[in-house]
C-alpha distance (Angstrom), angle and dihedral (degrees) to the residues before:
residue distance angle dihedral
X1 . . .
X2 4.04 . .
X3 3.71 131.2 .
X4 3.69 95.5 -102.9
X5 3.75 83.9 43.1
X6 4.01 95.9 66.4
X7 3.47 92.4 40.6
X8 4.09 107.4 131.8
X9 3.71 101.0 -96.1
X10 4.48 92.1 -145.3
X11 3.47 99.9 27.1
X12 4.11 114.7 146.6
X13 3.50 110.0 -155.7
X14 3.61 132.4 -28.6
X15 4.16 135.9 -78.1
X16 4.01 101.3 -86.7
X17 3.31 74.5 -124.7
X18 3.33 92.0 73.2
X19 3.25 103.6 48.7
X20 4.07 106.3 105.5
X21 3.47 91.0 3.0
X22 3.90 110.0 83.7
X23 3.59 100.8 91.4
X24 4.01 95.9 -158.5
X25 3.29 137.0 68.1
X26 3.74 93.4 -123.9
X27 3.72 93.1 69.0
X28 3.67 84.5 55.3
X29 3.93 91.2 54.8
X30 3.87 88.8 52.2
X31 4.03 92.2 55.8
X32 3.92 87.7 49.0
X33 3.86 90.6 49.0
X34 3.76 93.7 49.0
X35 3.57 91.6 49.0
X36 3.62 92.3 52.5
X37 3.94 84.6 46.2
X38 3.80 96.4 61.3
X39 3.71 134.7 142.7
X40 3.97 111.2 -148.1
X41 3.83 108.7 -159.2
X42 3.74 117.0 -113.7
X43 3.90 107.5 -94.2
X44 4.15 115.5 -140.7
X45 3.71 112.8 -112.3
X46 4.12 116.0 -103.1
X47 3.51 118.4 -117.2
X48 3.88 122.8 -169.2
X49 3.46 123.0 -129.2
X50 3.86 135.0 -115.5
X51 3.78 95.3 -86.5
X52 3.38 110.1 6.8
X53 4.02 136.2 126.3
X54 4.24 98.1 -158.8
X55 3.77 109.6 86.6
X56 3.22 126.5 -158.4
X57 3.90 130.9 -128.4
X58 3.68 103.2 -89.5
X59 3.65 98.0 43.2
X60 3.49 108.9 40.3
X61 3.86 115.2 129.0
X62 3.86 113.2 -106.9
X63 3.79 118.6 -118.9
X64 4.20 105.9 -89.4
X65 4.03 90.7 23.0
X66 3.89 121.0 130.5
X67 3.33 76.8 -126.7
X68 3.36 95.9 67.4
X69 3.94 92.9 34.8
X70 3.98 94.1 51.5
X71 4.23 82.2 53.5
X72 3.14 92.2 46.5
X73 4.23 103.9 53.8
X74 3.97 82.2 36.6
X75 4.07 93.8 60.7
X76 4.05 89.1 38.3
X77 4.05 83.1 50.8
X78 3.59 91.4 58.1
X79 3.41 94.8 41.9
X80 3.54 85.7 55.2
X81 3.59 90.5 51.9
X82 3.52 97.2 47.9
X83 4.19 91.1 46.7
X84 3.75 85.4 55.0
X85 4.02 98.4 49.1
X86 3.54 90.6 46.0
X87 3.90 92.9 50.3
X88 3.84 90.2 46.5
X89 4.22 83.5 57.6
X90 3.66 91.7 47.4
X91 3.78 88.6 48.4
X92 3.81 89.1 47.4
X93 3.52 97.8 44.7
X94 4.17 92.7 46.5
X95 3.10 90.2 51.0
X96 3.84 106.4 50.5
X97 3.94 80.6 46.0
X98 3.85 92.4 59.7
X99 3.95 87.9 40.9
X100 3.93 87.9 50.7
X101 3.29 89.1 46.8
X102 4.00 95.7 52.1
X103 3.69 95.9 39.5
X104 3.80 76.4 50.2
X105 3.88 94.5 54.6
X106 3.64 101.5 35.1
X107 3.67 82.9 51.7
X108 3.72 94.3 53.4
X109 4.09 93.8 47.7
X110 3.59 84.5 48.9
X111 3.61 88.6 61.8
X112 3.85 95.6 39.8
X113 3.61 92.4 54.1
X114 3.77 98.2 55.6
X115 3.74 87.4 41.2
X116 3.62 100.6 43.5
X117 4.09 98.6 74.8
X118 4.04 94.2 37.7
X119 3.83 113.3 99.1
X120 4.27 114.7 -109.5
X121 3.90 86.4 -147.7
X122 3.88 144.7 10.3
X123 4.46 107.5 -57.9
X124 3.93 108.3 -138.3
X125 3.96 124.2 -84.9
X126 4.26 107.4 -72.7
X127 3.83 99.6 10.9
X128 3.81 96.0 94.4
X129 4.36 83.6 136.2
X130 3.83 91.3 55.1
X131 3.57 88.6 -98.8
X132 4.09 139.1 53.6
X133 3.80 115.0 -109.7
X134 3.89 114.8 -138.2
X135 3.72 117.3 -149.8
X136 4.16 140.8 164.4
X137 3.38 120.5 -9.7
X138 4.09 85.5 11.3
X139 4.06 90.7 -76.4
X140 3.62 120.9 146.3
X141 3.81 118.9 -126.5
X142 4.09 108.5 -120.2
X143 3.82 121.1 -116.7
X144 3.64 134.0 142.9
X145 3.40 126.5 -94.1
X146 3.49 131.9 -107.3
X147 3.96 119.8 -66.2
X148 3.72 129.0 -128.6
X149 3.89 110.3 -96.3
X150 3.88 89.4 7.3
X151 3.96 140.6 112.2
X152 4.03 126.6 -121.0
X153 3.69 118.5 -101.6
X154 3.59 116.7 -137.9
X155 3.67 124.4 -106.8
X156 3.88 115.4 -90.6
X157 4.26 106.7 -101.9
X158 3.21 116.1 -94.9
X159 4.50 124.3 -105.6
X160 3.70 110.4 -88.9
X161 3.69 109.6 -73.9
X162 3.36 97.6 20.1
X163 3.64 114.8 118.0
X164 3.72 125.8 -134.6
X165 3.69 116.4 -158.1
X166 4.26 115.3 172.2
X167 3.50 111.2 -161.9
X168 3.92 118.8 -162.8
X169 3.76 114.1 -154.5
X170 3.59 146.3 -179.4
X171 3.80 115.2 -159.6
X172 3.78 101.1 -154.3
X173 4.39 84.5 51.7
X174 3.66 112.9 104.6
X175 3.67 101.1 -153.5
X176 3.69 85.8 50.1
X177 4.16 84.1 55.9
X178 4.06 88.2 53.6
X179 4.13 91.9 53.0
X180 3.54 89.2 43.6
X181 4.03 92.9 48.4
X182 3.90 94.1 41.9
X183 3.80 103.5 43.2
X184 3.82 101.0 17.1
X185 4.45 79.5 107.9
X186 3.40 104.3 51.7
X187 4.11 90.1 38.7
X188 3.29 83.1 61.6
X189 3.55 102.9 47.5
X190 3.76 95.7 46.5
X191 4.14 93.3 48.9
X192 3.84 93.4 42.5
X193 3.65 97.2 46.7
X194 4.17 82.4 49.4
X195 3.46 90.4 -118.0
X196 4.00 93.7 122.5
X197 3.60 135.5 3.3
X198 3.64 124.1 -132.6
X199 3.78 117.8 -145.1
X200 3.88 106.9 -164.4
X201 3.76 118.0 -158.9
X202 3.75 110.4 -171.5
X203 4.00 116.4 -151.2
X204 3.28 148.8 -176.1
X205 4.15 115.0 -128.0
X206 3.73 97.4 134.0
X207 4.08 111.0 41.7
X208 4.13 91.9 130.1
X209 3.33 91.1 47.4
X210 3.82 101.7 76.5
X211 4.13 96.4 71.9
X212 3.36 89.1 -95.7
X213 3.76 106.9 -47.1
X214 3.91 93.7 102.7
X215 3.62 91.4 -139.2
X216 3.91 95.0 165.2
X217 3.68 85.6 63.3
X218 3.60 99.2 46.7
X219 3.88 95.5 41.6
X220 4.03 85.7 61.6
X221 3.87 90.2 43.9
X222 4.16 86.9 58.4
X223 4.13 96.4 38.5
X224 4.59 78.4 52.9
X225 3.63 84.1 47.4
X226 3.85 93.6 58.8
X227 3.45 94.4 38.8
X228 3.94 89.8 55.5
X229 3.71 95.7 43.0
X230 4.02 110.5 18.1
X231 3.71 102.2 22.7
X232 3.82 92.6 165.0
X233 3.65 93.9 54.2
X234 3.57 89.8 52.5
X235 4.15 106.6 95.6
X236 4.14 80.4 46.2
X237 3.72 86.2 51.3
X238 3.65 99.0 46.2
X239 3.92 91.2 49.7
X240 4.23 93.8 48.3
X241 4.51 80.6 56.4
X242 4.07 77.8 65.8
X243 3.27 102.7 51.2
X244 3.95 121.8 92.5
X245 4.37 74.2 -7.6
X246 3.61 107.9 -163.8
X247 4.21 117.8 -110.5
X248 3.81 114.0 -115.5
X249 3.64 108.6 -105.6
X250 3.71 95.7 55.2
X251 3.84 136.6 80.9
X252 3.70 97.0 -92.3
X253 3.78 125.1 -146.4
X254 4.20 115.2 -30.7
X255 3.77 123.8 -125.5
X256 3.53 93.6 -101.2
X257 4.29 92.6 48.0
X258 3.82 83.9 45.2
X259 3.89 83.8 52.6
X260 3.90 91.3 51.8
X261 3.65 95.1 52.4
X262 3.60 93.3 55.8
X263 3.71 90.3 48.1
X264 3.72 85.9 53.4
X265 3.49 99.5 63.7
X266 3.44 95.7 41.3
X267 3.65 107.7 -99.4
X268 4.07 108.1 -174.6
X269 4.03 117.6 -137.4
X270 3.49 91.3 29.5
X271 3.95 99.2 169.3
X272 3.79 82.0 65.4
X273 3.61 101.0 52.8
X274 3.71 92.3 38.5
X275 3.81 86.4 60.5
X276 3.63 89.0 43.7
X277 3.30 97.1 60.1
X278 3.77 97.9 37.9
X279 3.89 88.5 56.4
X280 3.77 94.2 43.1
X281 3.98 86.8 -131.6
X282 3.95 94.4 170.3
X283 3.86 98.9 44.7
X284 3.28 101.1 105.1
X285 3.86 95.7 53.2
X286 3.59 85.4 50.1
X287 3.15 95.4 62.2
X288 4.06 89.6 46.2
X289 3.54 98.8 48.4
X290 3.89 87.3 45.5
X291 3.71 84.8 53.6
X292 3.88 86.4 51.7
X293 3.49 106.5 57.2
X294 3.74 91.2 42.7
X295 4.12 91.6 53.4
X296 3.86 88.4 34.5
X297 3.00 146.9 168.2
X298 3.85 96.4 -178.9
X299 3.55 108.3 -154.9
X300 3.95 113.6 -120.9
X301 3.43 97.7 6.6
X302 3.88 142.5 123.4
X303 4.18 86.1 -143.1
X304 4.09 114.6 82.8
X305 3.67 83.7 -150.8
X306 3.73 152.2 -36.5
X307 3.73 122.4 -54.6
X308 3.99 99.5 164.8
X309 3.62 150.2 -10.1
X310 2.82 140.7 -70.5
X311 4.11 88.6 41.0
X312 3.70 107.8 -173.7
X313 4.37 117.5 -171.4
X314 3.64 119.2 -178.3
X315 3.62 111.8 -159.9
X316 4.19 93.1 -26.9
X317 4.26 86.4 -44.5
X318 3.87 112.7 108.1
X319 3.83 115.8 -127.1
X320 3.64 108.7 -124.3
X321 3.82 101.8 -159.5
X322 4.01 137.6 -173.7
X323 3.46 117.6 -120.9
X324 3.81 96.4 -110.2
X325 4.24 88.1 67.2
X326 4.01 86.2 -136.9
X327 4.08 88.5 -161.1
X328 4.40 87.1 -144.2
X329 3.60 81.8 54.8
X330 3.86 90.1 59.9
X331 4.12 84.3 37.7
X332 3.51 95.0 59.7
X333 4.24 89.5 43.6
X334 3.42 90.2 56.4
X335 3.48 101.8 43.6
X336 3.75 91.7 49.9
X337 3.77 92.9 52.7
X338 3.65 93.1 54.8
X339 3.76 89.3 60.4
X340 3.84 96.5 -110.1
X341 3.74 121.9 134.5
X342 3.62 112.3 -112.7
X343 4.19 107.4 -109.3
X344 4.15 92.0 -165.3
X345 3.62 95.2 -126.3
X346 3.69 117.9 148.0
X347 3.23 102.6 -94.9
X348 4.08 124.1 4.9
X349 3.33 124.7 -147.3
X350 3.85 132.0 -170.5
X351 3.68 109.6 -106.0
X352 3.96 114.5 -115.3
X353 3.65 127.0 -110.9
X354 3.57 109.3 -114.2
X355 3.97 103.5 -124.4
X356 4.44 108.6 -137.4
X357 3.38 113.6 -98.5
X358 4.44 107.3 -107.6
């Protein structure tokens, strides 16, 4: 018998021994032929459980089988299924977001518009309406001003026949400058003569418009700064802003020219207004009450709110006035408003109250 002969005729792999160690290539022949010789043992069939999606070799579909087709529409069902739940969660969830989101919103208006018309900081000395109402003999009636975290009151209404014109004004506004310079007289005449009452509401429109200097703003600061201090002086006070009135564009008056003016018309305590106005101590409720009249409501008047300035109301009826401020034009608006008939004179005036002798 040979070698190759007496090789084992089933064996399945060689001694570790072995391995290395036969030095021919004969012993390598006899691993190859054993190899080739080999018994696998029989493996158990798979079976796939009650439930489950892994199959195991002996019962897996074949390729093209209805098997394999009714598997196939039954995982794209459920992923159907599961595409549709997780939609209806991404629905859910954008839509509680959005809701959030609006309750959030809605919440946050709420807020602003209770806020909105209440003061940041203390309003100057006899402006509790927002604005300082001139009367006979060009003397401003006393209130207090404006409380923290608080709303204006309106003025108290005027006697019968007395006229009550509010005039909202921006000192830096040109067309404001033209009413003031064209029935500035005759305003005077009726509120002196207690005819009328003039209830001046300085505001801010035009605070970028002074190349930087925010003169609007500060103008309004110094006319609160009168009315806290000097109320009296104030309709003086108001008229010296028109005079020589800056143009918008440029810086506007400085502290210390705003200072002069008030000295000019004969502002009392004026240490205390001068450090008023240098310190800007009613800017933030100008800023407020400017925010006021332009969110409205204004009290006793056919107007929701303020669009532009000047704003002239005549007994709650808005003055709707030509450009050229014809003062008869204003004459005849106010003497229709107080419910007298128009006689055509020249010029009409408002009849004064006749003031009980002591």
């Amino acid at each position: 018998m040979t070698q190759r002969d007496a090789a084992p005729a089933f064996s399945v792999r060689p001694d570790a021994s072995q391995i290395g160690f036969l030095p021919s290539g004969g012993a390598r022949a006899v691993w190859r032929r054993s190899r080739a010789h080999r018994i696998l043992p029989e493996r158990a069939p798979h079976t796939r459980e009650r439930g489950s999606m892994t199959y195991g070799e002996s019962d897996r579909p074949e390729p093209g089988g209805s098997e394999a087709r009714e598997a196939a529409k039954e995982r794209a069902r459920e992923l159907r299924e599961l595409h549709k739940k997780k939609e209806r969660r991404r629905r859910a969830t954008v839509y509680l977001s959005v809701l959030g989101g609006t309750l959030v919103v809605l919440g946050i208006v709420a807020v602003t518009l209770i806020t909105m018309n209440q003061s940041p900081a203390r309003g100057p000395l006899n402006m509790a309406s927002d604005g300082i109402k001139i009367g006979e003999e060009l003397k401003a009636v006393r209130t207090g001003g404006v409380q923290p975290n608080t709303t204006p009151v309106a003025s108290k209404s005027n006697a019968d026949g007395v006229i009550d014109i509010q005039l909202y004004v921006d000192y830096l506004c040109a067309t404001c400058g033209t009413f003031e310079q064209n029935n500035a007289d005759q305003l005077r005449q009726w509120v002196s003569t207690g005819a009328a009452t003039l209830e001046i509401h300085p505001i801010a429109l035009l605070t970028t418009k002074s190349a930087g200097t925010q003169y609007s703003l500060r103008a309004a600061n110094a006319a609160a700064c009168v009315a806290e201090y000097s109320p009296d002086s104030f309709f003086d006070f108001h008229d010296a802003l028109f005079t020589d009135q800056p143009e918008e564009g440029t810086e506007g008056l400085t502290d210390e020219q705003l200072v002069d003016r008030a000295r000019q018309s004969g502002v009392g305590s004026i240490a205390k207004v001068t450090t008023c106005i240098q310190k800007k101590s009613f800017s933030a409720w100008v800023q407020a009450a400017t925010l006021r009249a332009l969110n409205g409501p204004i009290p006793g008047a056919d107007i929701p709110a303020i669009t532009t300035a000047p704003t002239i109301i005549v007994d709650g009826k808005k003055f709707s006035y030509t450009k050229d401020f014809d003062p008869k034009e204003l004459a005849l608006f106010v003497t229709d408003a107080s419910g007298d008939q128009y006689t055509g004179t020249p010029t009409p005036t408002p009849t004064p109250t006749e003031t009980p002798a002591p």
